[in-house]
C-alpha positions as CSV (number, residue, x, y, z in Angstrom):
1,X,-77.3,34.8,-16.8
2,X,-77.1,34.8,-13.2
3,X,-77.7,31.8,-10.5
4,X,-78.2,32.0,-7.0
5,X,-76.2,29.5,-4.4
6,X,-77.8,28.5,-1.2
7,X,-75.3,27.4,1.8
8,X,-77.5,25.7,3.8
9,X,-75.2,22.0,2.9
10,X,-75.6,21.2,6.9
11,X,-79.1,20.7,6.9
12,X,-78.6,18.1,3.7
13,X,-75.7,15.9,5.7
14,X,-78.3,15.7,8.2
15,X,-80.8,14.5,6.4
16,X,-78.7,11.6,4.7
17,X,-77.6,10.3,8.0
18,X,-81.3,10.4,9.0
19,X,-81.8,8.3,5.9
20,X,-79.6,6.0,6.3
21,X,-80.4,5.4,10.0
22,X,-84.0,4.4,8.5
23,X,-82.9,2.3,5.7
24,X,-81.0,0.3,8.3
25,X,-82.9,-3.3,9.2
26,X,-84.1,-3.7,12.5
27,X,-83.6,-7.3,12.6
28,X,-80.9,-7.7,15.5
29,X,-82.9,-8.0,18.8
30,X,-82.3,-6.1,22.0
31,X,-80.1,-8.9,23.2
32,X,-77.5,-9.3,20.4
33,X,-77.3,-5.3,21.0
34,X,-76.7,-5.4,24.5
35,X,-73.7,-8.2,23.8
36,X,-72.1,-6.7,20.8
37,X,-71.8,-3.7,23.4
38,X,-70.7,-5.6,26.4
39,X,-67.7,-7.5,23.8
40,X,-66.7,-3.7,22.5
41,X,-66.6,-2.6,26.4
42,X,-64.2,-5.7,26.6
43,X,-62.4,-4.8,23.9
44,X,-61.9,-1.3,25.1
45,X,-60.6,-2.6,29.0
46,X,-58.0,-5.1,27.0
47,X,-57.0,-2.1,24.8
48,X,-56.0,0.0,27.8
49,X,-54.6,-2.5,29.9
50,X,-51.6,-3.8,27.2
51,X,-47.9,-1.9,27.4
52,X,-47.8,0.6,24.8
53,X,-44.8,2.2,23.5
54,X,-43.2,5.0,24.8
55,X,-40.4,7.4,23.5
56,X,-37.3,7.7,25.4
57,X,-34.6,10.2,23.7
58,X,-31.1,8.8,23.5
59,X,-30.0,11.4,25.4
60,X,-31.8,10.0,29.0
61,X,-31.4,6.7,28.0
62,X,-27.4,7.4,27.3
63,X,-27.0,4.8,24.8
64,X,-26.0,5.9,21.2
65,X,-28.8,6.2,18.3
66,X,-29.2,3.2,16.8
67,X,-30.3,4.7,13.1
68,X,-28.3,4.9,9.9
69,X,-29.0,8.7,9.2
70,X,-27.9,11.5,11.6
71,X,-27.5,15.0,11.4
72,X,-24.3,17.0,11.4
73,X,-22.8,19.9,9.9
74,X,-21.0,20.0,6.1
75,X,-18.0,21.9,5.5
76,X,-19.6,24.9,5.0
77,X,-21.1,24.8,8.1
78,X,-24.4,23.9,7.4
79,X,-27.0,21.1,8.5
80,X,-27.1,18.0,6.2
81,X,-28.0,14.7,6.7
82,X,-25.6,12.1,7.2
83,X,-25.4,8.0,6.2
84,X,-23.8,5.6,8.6
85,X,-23.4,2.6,6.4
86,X,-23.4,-0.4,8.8
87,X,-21.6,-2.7,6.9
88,X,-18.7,-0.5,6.0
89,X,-17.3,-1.5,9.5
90,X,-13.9,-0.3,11.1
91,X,-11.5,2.0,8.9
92,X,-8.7,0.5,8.0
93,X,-5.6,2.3,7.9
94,X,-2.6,1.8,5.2
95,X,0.7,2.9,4.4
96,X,2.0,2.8,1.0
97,X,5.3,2.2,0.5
98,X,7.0,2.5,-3.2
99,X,10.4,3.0,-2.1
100,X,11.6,-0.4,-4.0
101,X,10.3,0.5,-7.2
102,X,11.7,3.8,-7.3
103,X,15.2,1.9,-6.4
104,X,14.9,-0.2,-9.2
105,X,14.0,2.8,-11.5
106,X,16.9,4.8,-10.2
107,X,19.1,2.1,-10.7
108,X,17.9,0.9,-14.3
109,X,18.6,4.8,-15.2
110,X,22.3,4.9,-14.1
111,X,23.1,1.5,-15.6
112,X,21.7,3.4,-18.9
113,X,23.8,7.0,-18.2
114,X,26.9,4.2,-17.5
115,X,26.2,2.4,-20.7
116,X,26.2,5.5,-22.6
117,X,29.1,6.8,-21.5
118,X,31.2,3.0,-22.2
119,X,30.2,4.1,-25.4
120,X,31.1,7.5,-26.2
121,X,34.4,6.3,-24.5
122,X,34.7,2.9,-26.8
123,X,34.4,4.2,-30.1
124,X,37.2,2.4,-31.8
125,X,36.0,-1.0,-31.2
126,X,32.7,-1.9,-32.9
127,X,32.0,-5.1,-31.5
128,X,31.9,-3.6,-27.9
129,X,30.3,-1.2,-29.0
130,X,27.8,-3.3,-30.6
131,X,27.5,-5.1,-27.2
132,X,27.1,-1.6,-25.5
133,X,23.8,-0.7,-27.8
134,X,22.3,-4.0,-27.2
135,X,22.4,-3.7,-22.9
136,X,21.5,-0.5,-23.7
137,X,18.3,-1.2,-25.6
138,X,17.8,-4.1,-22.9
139,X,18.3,-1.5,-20.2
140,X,16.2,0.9,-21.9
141,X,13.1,-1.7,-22.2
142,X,13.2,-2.5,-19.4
143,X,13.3,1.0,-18.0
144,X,10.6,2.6,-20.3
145,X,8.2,-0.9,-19.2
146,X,8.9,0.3,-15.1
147,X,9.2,4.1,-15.4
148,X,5.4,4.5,-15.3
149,X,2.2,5.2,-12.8
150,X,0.8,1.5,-13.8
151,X,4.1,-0.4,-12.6
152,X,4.4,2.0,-9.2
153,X,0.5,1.1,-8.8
154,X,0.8,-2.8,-8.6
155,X,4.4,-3.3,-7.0
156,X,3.4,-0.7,-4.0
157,X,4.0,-2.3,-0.9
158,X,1.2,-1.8,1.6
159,X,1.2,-2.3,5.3
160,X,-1.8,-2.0,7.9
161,X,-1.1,0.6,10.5
């Protein structure tokens, strides 16, 4: 089976605009014509008489982009895109300071080596010694409940730079 194409689609466009150009009423008079083009010459004068827009590049203007995203170069050397998030605002800068938990730690451990050795060195007397184990699991407690991350975390000292 075999079908043959004809290209000749230009002269059809032409003949719907022809169509629709007579399907169109001709009720408007010459008058309404002639005003409807006088407003749209109006129209055209306003049009080219109001400021438009113009583009000025940061660069001659010498102020600083005002947009959010910018373009820079990763690590790696590459282009990427960057986000400026305006409401992150000034850095602040910090210095954390832990130095008087790790007093109290070091101190809580020689209390406990100082225990230990009152009683190796007491070992005829029970009730001291008795005494001796009980500051010593106190002192251990306590040193097993501030000997950790968690504890240095919420008794850091911080101070703004």
């Amino acid at each position: 089976m075999s079908m043959e194409i004809n290209g000749g689609y230009s002269r059809l466009a032409a003949n719907y605009t022809e169509r629709l150009k007579e399907e169109q009423p001709l009720d408007r008079t010459d008058k309404e014509k002639e005003a409807q083009k006088a407003q749209n010459g109006a129209k055209a004068s306003d049009k080219a008489s109001v400021p438009q827009d113009e583009y000025v590049s940061s660069e001659k203007s010498g102020a600083k982009p005002s947009g959010l995203y910018r373009v820079g170069q990763d690590e790696n050397g590459n282009k990427k895109i960057f986000y400026d998030d305006p409401n992150k605002g000034g850095e602040e800068k910090c210095v954390a300071n832990t130095d008087q938990v790790e007093k109290e730690i070091r101190e809580l451990k020689a209390k406990k080596k100082q225990l230990e050795q009152q009683i190796q060195s007491s070992s005829g007397d029970e009730q001291k010694v008795e005494e001796l184990e009980r500051k010593l699991a106190q002192v251990e407690s306590e040193l097993s409940r501030k000997d950790n991350d968690t504890y240095r975390r919420q008794h850091t000292q911080f101070t703004e730079l």
